[in-house]
DRENDO-1510 file (C-alpha; in Angstrom, 1 decimal, always signed):
<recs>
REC; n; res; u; v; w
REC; 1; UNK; +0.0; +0.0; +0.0 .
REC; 2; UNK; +1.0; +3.4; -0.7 .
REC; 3; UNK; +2.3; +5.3; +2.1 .
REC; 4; UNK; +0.2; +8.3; +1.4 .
REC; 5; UNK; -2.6; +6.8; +1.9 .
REC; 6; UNK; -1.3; +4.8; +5.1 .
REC; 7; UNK; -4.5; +5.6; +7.6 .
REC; 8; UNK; -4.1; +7.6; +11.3 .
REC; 9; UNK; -5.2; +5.9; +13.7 .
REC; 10; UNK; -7.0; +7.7; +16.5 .
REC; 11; UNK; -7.7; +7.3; +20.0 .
REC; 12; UNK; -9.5; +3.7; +20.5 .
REC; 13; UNK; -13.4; +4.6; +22.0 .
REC; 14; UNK; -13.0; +1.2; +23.7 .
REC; 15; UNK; -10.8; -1.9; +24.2 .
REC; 16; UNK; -11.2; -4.4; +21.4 .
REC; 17; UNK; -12.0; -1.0; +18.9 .
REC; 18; UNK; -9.8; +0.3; +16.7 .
REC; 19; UNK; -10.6; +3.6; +14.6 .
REC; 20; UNK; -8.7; +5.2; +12.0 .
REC; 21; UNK; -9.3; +7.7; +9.8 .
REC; 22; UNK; -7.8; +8.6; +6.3 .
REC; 23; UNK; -8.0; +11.6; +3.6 .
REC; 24; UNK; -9.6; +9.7; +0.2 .
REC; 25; UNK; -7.8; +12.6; -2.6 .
REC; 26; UNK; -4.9; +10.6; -3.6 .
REC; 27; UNK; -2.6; +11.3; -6.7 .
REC; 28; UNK; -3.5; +8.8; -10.1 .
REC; 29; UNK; -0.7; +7.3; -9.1 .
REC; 30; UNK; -1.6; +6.3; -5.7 .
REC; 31; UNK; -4.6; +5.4; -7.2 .
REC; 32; UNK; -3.7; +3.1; -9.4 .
REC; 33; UNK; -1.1; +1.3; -7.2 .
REC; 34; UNK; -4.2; +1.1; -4.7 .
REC; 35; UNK; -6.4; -0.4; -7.4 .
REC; 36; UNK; -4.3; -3.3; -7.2 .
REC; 37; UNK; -5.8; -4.8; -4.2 .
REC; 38; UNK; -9.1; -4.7; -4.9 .
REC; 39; UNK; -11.3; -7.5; -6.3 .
REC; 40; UNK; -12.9; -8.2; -9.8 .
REC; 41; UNK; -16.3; -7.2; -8.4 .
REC; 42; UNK; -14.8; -3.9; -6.7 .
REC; 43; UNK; -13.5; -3.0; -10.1 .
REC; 44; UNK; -16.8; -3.2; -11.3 .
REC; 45; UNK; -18.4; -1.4; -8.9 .
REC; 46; UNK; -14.8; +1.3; -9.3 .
REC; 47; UNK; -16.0; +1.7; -12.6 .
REC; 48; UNK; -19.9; +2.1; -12.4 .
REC; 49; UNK; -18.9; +5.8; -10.6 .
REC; 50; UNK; -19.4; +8.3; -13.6 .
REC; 51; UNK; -17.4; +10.9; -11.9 .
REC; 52; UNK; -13.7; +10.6; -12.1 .
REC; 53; UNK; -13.3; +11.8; -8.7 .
REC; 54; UNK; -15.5; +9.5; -7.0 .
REC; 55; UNK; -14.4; +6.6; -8.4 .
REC; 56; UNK; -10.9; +7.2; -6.8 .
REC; 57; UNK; -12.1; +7.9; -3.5 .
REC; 58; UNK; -14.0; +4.3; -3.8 .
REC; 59; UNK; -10.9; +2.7; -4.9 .
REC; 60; UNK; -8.6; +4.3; -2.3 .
REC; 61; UNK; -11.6; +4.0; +0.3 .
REC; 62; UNK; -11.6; +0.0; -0.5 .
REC; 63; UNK; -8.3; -0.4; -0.8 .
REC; 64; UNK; -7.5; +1.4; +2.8 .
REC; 65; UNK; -10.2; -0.9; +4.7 .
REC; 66; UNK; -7.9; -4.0; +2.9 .
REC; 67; UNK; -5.2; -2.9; +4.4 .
REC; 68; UNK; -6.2; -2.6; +8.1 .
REC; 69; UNK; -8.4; -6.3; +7.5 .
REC; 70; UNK; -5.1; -7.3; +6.0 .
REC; 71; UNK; -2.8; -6.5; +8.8 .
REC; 72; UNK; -5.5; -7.7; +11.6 .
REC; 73; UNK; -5.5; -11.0; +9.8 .
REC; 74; UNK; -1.9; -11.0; +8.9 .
REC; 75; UNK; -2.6; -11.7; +5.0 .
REC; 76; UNK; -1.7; -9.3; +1.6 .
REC; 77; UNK; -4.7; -6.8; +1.1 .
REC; 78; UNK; -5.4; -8.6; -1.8 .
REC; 79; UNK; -5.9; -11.8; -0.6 .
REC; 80; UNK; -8.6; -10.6; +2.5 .
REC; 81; UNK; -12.4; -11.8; +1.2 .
REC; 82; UNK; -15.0; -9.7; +1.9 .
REC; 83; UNK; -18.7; -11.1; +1.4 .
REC; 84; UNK; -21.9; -10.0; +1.8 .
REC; 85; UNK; -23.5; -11.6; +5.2 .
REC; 86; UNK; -27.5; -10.9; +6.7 .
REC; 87; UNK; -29.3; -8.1; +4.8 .
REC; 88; UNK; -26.4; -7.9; +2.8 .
REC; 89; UNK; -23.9; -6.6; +5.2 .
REC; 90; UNK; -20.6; -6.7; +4.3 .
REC; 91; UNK; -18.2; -9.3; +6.4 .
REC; 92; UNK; -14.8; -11.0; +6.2 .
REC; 93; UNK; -15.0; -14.3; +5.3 .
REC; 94; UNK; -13.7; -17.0; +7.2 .
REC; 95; UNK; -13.0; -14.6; +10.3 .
REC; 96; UNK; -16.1; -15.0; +12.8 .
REC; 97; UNK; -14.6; -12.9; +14.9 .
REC; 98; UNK; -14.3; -9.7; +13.6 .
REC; 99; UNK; -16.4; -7.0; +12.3 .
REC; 100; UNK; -15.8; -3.8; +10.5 .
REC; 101; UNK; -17.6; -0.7; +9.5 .
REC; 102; UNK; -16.9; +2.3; +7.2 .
REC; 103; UNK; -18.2; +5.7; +6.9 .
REC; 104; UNK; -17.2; +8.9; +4.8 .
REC; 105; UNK; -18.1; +12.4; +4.0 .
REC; 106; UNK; -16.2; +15.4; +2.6 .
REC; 107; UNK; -13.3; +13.6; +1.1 .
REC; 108; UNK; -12.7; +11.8; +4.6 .
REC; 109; UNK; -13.1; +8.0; +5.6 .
REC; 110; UNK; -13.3; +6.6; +9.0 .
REC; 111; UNK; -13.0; +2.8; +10.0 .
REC; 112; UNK; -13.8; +0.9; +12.5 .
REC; 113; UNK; -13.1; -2.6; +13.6 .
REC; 114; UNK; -14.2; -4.2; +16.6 .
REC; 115; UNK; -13.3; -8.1; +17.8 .
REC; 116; UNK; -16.5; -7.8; +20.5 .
REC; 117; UNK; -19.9; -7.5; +18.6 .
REC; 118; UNK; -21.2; -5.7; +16.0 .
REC; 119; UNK; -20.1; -2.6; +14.7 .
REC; 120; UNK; -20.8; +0.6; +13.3 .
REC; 121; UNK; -19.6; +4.1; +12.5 .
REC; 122; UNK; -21.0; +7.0; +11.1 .
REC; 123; UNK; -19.2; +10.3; +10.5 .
REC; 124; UNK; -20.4; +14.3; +10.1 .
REC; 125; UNK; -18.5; +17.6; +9.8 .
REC; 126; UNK; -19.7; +19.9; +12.3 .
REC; 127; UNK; -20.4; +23.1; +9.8 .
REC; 128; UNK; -22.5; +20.9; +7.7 .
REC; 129; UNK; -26.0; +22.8; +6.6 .
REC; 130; UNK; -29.2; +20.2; +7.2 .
REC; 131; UNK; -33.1; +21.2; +7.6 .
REC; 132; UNK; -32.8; +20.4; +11.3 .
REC; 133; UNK; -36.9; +21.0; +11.7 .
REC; 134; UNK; -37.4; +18.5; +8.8 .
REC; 135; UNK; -34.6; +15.9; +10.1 .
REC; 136; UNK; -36.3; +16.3; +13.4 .
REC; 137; UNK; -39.8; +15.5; +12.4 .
REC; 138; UNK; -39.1; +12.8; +10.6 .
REC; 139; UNK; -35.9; +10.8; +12.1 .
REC; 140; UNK; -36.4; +12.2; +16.1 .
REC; 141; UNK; -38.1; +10.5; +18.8 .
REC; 142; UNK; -40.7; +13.2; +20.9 .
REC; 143; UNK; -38.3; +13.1; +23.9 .
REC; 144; UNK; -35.2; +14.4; +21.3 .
REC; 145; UNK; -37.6; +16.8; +19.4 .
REC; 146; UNK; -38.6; +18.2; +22.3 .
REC; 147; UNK; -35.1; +18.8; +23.5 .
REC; 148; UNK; -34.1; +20.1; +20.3 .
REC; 149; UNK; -36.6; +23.3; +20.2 .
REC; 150; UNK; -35.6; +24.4; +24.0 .
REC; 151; UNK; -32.0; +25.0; +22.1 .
REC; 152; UNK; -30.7; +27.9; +20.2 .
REC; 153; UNK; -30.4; +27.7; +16.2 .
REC; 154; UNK; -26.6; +26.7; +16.1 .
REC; 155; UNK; -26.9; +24.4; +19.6 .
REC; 156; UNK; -29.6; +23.0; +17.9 .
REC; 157; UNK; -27.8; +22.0; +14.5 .
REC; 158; UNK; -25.0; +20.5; +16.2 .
REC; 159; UNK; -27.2; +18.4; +18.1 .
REC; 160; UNK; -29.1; +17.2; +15.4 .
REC; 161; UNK; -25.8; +15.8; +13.7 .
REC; 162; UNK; -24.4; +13.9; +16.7 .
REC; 163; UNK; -27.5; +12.5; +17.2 .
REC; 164; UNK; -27.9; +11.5; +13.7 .
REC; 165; UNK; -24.4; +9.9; +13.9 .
REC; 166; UNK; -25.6; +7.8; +16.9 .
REC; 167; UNK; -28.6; +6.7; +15.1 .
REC; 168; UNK; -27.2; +6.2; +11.8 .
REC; 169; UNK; -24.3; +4.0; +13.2 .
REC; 170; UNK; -26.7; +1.9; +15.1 .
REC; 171; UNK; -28.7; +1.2; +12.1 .
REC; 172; UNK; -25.3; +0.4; +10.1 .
REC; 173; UNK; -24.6; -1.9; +13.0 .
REC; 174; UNK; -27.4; -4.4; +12.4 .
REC; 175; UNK; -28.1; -3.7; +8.7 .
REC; 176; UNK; -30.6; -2.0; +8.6 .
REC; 177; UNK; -29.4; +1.2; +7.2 .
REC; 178; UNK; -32.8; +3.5; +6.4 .
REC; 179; UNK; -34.8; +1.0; +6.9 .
REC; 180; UNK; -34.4; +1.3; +11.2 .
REC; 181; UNK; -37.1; +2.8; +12.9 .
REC; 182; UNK; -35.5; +6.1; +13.9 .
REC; 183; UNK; -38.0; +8.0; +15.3 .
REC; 184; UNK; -38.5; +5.2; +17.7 .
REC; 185; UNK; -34.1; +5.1; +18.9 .
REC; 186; UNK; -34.3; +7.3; +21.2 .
REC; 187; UNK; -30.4; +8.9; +22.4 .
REC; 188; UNK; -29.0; +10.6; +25.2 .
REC; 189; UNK; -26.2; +12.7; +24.2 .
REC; 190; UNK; -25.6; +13.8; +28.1 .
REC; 191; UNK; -23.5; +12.8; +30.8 .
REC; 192; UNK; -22.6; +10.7; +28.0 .
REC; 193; UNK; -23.8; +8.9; +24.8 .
REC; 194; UNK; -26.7; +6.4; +25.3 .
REC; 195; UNK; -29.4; +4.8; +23.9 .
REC; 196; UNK; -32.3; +5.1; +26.1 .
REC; 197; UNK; -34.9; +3.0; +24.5 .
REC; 198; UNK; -35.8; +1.7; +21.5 .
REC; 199; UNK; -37.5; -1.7; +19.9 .
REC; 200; UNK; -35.8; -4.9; +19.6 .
REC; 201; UNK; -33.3; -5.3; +18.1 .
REC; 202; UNK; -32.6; -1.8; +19.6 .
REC; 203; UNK; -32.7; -3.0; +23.3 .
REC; 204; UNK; -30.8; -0.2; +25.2 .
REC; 205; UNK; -29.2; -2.9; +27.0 .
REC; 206; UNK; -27.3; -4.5; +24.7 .
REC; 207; UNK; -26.3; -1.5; +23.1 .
REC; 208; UNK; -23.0; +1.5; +23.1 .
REC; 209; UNK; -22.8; +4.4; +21.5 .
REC; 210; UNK; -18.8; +6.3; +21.8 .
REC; 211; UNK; -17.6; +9.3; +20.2 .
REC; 212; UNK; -14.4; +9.1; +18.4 .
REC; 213; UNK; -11.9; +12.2; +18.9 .
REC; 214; UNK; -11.2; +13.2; +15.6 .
REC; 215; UNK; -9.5; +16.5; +14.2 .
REC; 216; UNK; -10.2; +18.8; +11.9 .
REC; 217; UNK; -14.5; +19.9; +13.1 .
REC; 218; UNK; -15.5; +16.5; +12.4 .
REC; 219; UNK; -18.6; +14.3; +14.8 .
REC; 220; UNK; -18.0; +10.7; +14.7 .
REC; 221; UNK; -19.9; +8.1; +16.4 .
REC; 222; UNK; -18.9; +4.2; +16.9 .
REC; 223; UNK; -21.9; +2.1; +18.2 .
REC; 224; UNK; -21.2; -1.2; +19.6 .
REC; 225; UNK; -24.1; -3.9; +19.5 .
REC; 226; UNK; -23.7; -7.2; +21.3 .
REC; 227; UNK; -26.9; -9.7; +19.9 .
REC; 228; UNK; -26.8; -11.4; +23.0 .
REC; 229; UNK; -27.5; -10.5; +26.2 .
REC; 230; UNK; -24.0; -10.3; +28.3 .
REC; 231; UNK; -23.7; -13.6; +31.2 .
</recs>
């Protein structure tokens, strides 16, 4: 792998997590060295992007998240097999074990893998512009809409986007993507990150949301699901 495009790894949310973080615009030539890794069907999907642009920041995106499988199970990038597992989740074959997830925005990818349940991240940059009344109605339980009003305009956006990252990791977590049943998650965002209630399989218990420390104005989220219930 490129040494460019070598990821940082930031400060682990919990033990058995690992996060890192790296910056997708590479050079054509990192690029292209970094397209060697990836697998006939992400060469497909590589060239189904119509945008030049995008289409690197899949391949360098893909070809990151090799890497860090790669060194966690001690085999080339090339030679880690990623499948699709329940609702089409991606997994690594042959490793029970371990889960991964991957998130992006503004030219910037975070990853997280976890060797203790399920796992998923979702990143935001803090100046990002959203219709936080039409968010709100439509992805916020009562409890969280109600909360949201009693704050000022720019309290209020910021708390719509960690709170989105909670709920948008947990729903990456199971599978479910924008299919979960957001307005029913409901999140606490003080004294610390929780999920209050929600319906199975969003039972509080089983769940953890962290925030990841990561420079540069950006909200991350990692939410830890264990299926079953700890002895």
């Amino acid at each position: 792998m490129a040494d460019s495009a070598r990821p940082a790894a930031l400060p682990s949310p919990a033990p058995r997590v690992d996060v890192w973080m790296c910056d997708l615009a590479r050079s054509s030539e990192d690029v292209a060295a970094l397209a060697a890794a990836l697998s006939p069907a992400e060469h497909a999907r590589a060239a189904r992007f119509g945008r030049p642009e995008l289409r690197a920041r899949y391949v360098v995106g893909r070809a990151t998240l090799r890497s860090l499988l790669g060194r966690r199970l001690g085999v080339a990038p090339g030679a880690v097999v990623i499948e699709r597992g329940r609702r089409g989740r991606p997994q690594v074959a042959g490793a029970p074990g371990l889960d991964f997830n991957v998130s992006h925005t503004r030219g910037v990818a975070v990853f997280g893998i976890a060797t203790s349940g399920r796992i998923g991240v979702d990143i935001e940059h803090e100046a990002r512009e959203v219709n936080v009344a039409g968010i709100a109605r439509k992805f916020m339980s009562p409890r969280e809409q109600s909360a949201l009003a009693a704050l000022a305009e720019e309290a209020r956006r910021r708390t719509l986007l960690r709170l989105w990252t909670c709920k948008e990791a947990m729903s990456k977590a199971t599978g479910d993507a924008l299919s979960a049943p957001f307005r029913r998650l409901d999140v606490e965002l003080a004294p610390a990150l929780r999920l209050v209630d929600g319906p199975a399989p969003y039972t509080a218990s089983r769940w953890r949301l962290l925030p990841v420390e990561i420079p540069g104005g950006y909200l991350a989220t990692v939410a830890l699901w264990h299926e079953q219930a700890p002895p």
